[in-house]
C-alpha positions as CSV (number, residue, x, y, z in Angstrom):
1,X,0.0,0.0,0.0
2,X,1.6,3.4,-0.9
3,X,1.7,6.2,1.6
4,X,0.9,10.0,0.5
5,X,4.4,11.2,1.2
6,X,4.6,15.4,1.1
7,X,6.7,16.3,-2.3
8,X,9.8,17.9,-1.9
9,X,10.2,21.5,-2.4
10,X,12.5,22.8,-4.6
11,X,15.0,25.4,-4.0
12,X,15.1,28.8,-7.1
13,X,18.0,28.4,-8.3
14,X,18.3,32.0,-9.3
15,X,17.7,33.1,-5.5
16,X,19.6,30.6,-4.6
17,X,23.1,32.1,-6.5
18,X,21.6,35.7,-5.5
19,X,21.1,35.3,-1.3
20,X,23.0,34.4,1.5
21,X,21.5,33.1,4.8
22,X,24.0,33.8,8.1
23,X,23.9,31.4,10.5
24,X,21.5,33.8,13.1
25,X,19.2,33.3,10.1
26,X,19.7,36.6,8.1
27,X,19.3,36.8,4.3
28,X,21.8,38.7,2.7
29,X,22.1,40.4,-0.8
30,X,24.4,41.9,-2.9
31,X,24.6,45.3,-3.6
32,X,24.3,45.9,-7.8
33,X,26.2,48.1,-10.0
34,X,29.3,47.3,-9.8
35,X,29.3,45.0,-12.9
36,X,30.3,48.2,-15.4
37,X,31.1,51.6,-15.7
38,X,33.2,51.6,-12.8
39,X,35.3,54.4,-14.3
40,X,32.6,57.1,-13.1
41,X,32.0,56.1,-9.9
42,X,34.2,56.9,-6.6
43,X,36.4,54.1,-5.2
44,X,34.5,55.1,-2.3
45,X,31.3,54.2,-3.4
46,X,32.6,51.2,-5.0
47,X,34.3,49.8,-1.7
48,X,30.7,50.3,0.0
49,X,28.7,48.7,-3.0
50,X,31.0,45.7,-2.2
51,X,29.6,45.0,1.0
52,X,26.6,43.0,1.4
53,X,23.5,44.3,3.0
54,X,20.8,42.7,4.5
55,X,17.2,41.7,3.1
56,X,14.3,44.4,3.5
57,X,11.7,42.4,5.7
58,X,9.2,43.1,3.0
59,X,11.1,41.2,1.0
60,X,11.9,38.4,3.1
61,X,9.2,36.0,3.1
62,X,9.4,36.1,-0.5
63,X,13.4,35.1,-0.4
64,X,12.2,32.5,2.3
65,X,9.7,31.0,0.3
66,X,12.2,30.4,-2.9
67,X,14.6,29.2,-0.4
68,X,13.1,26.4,1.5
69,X,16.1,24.5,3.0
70,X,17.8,27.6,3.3
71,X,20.7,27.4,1.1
């Protein structure tokens, strides 16, 4: 007899490349551009684009839901 097992969810892959999740549970981004035209911006502003920054809690349910495991 065959048992209704739950399906596994699967993870975005996109998200997954794009977020971070620290071990205190915070999702992390990127900051973008940075890819091009760094000629005309500051090093300043470049060092601090480098940086990540974390998720806007609007956001973050979203980001949780393409993440399920957490990856």
């Amino acid at each position: 007899m065959k048992k209704n097992k739950k399906k596994k969810l699967k993870t975005h892959r996109g998200a997954a490349k794009r977020f971070k999740i620290t071990s205190t549970g915070k999702i992390m981004r990127w900051h973008s551009g940075k890819r091009h035209l760094l000629g005309t911006k500051r090093p300043r502003r470049q060092r601090k684009l480098a940086n990540k920054v974390e998720v806007n809690p609007a956001d973050v349910p979203n980001v949780r839901r393409a993440l399920p495991y957490g990856i």
